[in-house]
Jmol script that loads the backbone (N, CA, C; Angstrom):
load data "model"
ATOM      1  N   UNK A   1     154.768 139.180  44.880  1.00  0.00           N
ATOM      2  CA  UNK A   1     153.929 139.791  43.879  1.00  0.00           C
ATOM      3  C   UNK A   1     154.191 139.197  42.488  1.00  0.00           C
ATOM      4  N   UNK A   2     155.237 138.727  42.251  1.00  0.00           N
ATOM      5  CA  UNK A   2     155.709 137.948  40.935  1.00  0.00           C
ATOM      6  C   UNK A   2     154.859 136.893  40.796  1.00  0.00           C
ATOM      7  N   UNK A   3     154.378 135.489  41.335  1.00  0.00           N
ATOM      8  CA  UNK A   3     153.988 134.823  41.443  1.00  0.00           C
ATOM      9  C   UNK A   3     152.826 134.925  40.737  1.00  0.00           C
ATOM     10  N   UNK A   4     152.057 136.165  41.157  1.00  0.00           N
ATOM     11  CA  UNK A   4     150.679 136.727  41.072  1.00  0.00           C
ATOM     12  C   UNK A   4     151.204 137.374  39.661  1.00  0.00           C
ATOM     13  N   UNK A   5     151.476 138.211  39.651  1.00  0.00           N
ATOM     14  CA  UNK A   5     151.670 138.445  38.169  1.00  0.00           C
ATOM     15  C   UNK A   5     151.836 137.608  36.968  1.00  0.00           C
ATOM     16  N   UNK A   6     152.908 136.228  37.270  1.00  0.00           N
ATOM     17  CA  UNK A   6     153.129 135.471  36.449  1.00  0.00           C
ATOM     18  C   UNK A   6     151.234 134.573  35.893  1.00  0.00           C
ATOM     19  N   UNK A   7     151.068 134.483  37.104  1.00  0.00           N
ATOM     20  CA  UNK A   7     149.611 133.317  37.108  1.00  0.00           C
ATOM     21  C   UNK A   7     148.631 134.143  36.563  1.00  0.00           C
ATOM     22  N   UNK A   8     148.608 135.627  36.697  1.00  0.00           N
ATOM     23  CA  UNK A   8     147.486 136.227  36.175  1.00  0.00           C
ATOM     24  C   UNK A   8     147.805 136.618  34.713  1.00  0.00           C
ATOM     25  N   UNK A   9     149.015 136.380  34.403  1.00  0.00           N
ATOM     26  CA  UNK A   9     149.594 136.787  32.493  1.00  0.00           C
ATOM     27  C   UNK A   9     149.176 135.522  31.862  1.00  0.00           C
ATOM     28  N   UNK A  10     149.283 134.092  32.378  1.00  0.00           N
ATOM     29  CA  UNK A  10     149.456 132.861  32.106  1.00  0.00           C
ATOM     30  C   UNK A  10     147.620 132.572  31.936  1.00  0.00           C
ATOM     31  N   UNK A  11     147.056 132.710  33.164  1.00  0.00           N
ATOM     32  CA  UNK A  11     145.856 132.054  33.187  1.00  0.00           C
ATOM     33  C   UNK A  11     144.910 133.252  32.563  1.00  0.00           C
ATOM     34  N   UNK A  12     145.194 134.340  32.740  1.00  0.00           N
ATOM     35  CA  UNK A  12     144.210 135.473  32.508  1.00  0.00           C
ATOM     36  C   UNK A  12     144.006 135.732  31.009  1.00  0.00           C
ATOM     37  N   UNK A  13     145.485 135.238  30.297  1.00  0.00           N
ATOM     38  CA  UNK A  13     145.477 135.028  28.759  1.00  0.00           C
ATOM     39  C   UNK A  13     144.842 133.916  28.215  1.00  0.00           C
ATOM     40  N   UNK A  14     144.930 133.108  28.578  1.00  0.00           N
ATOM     41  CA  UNK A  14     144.175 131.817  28.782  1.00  0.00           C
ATOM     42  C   UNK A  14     142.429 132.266  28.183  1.00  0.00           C
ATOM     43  N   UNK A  15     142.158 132.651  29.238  1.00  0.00           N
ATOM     44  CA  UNK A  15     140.745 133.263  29.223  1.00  0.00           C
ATOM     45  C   UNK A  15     140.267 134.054  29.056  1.00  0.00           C
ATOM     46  N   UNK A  16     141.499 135.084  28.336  1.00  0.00           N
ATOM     47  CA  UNK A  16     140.715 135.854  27.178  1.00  0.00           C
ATOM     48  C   UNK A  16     141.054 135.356  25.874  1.00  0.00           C
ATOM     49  N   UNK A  17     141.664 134.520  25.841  1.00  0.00           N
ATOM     50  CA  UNK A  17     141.780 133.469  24.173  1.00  0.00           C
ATOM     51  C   UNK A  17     140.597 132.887  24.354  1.00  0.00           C
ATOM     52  N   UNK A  18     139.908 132.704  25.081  1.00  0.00           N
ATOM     53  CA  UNK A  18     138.339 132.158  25.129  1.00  0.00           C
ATOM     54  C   UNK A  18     137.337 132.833  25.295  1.00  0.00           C
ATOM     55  N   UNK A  19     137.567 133.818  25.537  1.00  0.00           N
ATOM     56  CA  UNK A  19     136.581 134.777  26.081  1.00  0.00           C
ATOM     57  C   UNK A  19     135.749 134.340  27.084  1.00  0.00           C
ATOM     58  N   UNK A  20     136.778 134.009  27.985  1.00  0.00           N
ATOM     59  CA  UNK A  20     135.685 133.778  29.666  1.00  0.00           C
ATOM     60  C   UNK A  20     136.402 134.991  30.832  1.00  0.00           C
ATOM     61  N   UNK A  21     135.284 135.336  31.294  1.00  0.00           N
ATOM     62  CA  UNK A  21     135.316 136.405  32.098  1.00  0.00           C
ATOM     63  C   UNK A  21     136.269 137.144  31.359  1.00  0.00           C
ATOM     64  N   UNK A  22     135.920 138.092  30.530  1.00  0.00           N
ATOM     65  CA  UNK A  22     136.837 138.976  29.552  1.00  0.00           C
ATOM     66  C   UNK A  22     136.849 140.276  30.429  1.00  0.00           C
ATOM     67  N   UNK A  23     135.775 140.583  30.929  1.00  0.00           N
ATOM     68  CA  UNK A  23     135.766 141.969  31.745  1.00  0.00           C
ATOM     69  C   UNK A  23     136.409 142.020  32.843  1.00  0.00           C
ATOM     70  N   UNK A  24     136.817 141.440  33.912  1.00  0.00           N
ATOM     71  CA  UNK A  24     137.086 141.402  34.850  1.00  0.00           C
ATOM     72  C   UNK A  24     138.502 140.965  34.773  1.00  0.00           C
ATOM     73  N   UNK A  25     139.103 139.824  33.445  1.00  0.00           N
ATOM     74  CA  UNK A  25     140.446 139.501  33.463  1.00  0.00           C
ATOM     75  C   UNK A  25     141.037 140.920  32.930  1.00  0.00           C
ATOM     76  N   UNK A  26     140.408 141.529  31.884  1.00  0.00           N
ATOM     77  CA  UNK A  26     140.978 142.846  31.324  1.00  0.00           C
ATOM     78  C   UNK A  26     140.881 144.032  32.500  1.00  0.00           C
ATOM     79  N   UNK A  27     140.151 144.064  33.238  1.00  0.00           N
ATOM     80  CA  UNK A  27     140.226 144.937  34.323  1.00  0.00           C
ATOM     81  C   UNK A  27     141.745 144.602  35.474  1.00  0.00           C
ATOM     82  N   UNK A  28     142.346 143.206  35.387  1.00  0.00           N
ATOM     83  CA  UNK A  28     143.365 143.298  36.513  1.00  0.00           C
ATOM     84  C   UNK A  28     144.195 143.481  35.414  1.00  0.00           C
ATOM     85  N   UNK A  29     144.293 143.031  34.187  1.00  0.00           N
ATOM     86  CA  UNK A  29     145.248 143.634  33.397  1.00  0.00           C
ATOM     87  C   UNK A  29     145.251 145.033  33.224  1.00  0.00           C
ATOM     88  N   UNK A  30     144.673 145.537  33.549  1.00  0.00           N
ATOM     89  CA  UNK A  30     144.331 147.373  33.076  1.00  0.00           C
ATOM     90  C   UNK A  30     145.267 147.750  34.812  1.00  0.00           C
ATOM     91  N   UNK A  31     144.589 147.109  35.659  1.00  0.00           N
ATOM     92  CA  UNK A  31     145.873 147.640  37.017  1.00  0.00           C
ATOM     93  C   UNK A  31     146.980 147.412  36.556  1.00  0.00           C
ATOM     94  N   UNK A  32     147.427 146.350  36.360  1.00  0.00           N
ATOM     95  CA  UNK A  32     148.923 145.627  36.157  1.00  0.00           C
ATOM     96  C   UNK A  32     149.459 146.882  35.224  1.00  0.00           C
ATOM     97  N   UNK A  33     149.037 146.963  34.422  1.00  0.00           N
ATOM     98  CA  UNK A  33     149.828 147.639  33.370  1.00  0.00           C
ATOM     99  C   UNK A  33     149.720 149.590  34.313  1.00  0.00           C
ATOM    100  N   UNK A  34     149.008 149.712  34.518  1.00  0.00           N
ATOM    101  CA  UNK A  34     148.957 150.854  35.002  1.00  0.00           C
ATOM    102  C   UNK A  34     149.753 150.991  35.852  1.00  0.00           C
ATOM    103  N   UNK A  35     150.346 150.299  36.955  1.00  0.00           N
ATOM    104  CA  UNK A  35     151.101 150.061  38.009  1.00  0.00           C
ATOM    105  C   UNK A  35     152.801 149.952  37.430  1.00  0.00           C
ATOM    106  N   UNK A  36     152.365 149.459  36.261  1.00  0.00           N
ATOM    107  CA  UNK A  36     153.509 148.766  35.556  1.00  0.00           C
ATOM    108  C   UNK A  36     154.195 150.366  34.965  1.00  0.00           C
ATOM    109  N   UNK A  37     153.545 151.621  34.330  1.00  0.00           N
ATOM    110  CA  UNK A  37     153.393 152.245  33.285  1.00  0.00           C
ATOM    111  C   UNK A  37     154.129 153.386  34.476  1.00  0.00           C
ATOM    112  N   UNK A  38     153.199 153.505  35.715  1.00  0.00           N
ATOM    113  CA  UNK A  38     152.993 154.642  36.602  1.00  0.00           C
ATOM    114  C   UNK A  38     154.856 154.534  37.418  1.00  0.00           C
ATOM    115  N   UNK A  39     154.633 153.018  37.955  1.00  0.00           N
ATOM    116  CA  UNK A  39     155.497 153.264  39.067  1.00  0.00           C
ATOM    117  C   UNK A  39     156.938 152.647  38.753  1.00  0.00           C
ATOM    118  N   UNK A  40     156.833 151.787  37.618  1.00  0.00           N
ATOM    119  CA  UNK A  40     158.102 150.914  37.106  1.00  0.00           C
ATOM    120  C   UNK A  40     159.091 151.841  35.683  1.00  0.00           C
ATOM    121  N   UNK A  41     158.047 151.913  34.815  1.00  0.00           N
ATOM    122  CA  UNK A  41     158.524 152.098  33.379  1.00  0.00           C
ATOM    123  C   UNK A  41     158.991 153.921  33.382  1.00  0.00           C
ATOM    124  N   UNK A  42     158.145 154.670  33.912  1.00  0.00           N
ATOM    125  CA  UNK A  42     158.266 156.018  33.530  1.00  0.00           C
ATOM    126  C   UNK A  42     159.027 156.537  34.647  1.00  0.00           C
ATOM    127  N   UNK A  43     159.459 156.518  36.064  1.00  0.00           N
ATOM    128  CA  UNK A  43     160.518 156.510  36.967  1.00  0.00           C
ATOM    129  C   UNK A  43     161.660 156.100  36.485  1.00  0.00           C
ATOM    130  N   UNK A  44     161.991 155.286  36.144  1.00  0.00           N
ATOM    131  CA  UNK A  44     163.385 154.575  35.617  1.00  0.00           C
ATOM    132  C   UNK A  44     163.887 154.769  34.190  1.00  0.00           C
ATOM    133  N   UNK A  45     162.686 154.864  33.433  1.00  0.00           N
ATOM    134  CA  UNK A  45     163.524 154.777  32.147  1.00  0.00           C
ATOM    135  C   UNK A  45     162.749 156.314  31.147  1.00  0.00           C
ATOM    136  N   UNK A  46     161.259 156.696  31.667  1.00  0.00           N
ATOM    137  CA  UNK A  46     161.456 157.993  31.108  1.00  0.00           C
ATOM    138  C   UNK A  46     159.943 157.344  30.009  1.00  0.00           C
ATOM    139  N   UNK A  47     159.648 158.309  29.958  1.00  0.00           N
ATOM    140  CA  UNK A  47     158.008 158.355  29.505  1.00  0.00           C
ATOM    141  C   UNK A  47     158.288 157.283  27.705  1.00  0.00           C
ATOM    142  N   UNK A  48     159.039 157.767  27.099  1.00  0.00           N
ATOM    143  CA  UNK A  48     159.263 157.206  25.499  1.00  0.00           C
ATOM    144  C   UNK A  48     159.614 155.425  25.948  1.00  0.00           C
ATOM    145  N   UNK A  49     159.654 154.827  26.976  1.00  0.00           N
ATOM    146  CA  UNK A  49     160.092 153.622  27.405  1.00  0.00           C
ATOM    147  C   UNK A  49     158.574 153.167  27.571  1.00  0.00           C
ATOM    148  N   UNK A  50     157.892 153.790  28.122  1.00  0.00           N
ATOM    149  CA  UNK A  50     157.049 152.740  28.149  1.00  0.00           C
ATOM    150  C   UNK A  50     155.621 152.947  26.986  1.00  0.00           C
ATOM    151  N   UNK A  51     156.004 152.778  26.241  1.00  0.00           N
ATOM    152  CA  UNK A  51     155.138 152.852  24.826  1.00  0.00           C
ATOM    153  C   UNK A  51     154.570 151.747  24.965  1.00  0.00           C
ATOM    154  N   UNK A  52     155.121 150.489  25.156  1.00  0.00           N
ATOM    155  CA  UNK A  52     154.238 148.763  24.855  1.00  0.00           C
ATOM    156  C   UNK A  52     153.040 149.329  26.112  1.00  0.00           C
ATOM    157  N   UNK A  53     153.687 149.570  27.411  1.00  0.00           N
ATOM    158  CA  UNK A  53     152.622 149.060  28.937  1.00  0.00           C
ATOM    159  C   UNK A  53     151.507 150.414  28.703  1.00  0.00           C
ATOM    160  N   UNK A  54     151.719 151.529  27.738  1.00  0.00           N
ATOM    161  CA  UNK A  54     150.670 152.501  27.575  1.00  0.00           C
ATOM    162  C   UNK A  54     149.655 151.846  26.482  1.00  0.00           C
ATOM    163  N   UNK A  55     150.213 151.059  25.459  1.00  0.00           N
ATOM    164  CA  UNK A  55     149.655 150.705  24.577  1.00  0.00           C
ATOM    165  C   UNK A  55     148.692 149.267  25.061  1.00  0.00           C
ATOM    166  N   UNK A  56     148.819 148.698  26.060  1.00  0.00           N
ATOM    167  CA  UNK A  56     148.623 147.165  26.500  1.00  0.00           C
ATOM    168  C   UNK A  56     147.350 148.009  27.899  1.00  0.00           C
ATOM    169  N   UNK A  57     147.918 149.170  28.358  1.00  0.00           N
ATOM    170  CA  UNK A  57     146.716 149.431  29.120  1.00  0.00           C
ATOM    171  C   UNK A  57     145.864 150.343  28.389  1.00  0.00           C
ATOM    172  N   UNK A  58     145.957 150.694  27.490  1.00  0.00           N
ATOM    173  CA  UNK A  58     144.793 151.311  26.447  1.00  0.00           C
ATOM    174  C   UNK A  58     143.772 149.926  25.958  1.00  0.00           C
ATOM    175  N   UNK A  59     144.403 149.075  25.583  1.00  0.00           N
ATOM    176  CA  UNK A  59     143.628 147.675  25.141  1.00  0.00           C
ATOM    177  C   UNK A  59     142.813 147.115  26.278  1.00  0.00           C
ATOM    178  N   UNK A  60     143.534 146.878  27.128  1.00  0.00           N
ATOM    179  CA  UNK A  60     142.907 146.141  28.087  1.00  0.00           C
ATOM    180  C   UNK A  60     141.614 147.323  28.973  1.00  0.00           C
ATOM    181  N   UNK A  61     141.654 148.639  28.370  1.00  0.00           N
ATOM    182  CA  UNK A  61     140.476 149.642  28.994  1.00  0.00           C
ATOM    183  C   UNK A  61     139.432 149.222  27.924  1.00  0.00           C
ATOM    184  N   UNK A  62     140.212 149.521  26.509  1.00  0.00           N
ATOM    185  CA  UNK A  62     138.727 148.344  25.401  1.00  0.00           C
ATOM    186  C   UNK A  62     138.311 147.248  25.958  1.00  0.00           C
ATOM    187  N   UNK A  63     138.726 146.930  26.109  1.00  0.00           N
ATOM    188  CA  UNK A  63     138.210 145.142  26.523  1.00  0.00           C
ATOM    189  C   UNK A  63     137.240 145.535  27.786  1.00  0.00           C
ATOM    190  N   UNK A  64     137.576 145.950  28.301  1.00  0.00           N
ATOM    191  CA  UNK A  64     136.718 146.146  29.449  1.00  0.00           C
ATOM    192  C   UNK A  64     135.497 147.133  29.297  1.00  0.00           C
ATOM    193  N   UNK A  65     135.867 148.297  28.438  1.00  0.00           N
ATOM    194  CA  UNK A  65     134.202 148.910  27.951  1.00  0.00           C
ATOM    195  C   UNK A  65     133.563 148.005  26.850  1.00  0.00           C
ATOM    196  N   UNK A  66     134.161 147.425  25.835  1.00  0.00           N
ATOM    197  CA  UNK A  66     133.833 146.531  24.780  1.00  0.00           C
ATOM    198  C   UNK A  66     133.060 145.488  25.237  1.00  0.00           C
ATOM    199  N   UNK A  67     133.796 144.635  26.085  1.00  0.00           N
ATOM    200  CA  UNK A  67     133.280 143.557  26.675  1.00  0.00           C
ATOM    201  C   UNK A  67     133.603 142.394  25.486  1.00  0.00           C
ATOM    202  N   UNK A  68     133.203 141.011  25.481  1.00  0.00           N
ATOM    203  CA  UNK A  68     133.616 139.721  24.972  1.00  0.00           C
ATOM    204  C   UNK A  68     132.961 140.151  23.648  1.00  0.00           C
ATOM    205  N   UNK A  69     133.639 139.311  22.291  1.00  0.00           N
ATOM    206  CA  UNK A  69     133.070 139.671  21.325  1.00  0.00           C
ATOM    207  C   UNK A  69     131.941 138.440  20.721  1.00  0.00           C
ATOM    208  N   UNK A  70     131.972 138.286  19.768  1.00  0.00           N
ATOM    209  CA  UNK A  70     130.703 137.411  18.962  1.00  0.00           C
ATOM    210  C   UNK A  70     131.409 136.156  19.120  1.00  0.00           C
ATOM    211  N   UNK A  71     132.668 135.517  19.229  1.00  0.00           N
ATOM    212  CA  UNK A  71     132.876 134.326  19.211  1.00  0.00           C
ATOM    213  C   UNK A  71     133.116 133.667  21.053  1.00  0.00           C
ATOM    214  N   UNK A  72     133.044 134.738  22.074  1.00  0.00           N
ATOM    215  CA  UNK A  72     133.209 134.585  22.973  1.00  0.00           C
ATOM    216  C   UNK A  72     132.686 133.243  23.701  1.00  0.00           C
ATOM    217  N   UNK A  73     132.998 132.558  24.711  1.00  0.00           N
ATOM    218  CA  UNK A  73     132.129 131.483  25.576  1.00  0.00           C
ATOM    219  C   UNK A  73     130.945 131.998  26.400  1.00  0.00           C
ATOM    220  N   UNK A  74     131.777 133.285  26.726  1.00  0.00           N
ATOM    221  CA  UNK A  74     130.785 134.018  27.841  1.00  0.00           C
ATOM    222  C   UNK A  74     129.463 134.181  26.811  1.00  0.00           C
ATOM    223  N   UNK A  75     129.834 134.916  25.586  1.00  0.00           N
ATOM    224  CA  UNK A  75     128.124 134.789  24.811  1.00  0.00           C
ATOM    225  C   UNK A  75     127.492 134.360  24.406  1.00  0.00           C
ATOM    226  N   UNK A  76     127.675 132.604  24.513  1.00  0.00           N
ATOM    227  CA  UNK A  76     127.090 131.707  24.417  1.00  0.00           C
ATOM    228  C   UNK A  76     126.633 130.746  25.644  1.00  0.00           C
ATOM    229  N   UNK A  77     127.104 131.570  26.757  1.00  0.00           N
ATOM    230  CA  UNK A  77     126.746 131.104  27.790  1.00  0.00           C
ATOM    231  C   UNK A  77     125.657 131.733  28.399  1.00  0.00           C
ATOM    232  N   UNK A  78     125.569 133.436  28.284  1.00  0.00           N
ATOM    233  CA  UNK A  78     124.522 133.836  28.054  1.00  0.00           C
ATOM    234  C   UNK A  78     123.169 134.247  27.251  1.00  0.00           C
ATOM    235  N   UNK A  79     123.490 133.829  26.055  1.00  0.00           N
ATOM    236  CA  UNK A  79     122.527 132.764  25.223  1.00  0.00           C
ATOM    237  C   UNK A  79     121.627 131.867  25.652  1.00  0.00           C
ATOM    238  N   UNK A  80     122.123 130.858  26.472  1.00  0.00           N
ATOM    239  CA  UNK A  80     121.671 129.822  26.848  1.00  0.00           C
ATOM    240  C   UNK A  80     120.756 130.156  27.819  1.00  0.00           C
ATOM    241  N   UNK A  81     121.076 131.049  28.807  1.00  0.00           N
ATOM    242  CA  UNK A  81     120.356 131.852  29.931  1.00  0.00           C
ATOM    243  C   UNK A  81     119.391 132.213  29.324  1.00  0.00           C
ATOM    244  N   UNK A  82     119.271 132.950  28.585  1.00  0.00           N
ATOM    245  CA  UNK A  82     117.693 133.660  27.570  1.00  0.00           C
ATOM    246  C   UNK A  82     117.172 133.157  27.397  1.00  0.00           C
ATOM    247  N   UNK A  83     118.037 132.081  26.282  1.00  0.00           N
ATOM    248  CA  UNK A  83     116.763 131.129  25.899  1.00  0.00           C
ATOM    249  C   UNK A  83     116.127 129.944  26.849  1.00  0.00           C
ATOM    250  N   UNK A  84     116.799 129.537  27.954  1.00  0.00           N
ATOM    251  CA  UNK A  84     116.130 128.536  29.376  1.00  0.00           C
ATOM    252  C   UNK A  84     115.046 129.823  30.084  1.00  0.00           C
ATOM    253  N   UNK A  85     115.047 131.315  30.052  1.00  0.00           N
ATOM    254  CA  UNK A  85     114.345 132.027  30.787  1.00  0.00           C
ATOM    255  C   UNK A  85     112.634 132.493  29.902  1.00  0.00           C
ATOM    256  N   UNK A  86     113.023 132.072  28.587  1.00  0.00           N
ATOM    257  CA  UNK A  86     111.992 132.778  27.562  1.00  0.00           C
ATOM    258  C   UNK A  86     111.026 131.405  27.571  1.00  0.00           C
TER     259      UNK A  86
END
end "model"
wireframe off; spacefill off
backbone 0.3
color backbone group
């Protein structure tokens, strides 16, 4: 499961510094951290410990109702779609 975690922190950041597929990378980040928050951080060390993985899955639930912003790739990719369909 490390492996997968590492590649999805690495590449998934990646592509939200670009804003490609922002919804769907912020959605496995919203598990991760939830998983992270539920079954790792607040068992072991007690609810005041995990302040960052509550705060990192609050963001990553924005990102995912928000969606990509004005400088995104994705919205200039669907740009392009409109205007080839109009």
């Amino acid at each position: 499961m490390a492996p997968f975690i590492a590649i999805l922190e690495l590449v998934g950041g990646l592509l939200l510094l670009l804003g490609v597929a922002t919804r769907v990378v912020a959605c496995l980040f919203a598990v991760e951290m939830l998983v992270t928050t539920l079954w790792v951080k607040i068992p072991s060390a007690g609810w005041n410990a995990s302040d960052l993985d509550r705060m990192l899955l609050v963001a990553s639930v924005l990102l995912v109702l928000a969606g990509p912003g004005a400088a995104a790739l994705d919205r200039l990719r669907w740009e392009r779609e409109e205007v080839g369909k109009a």
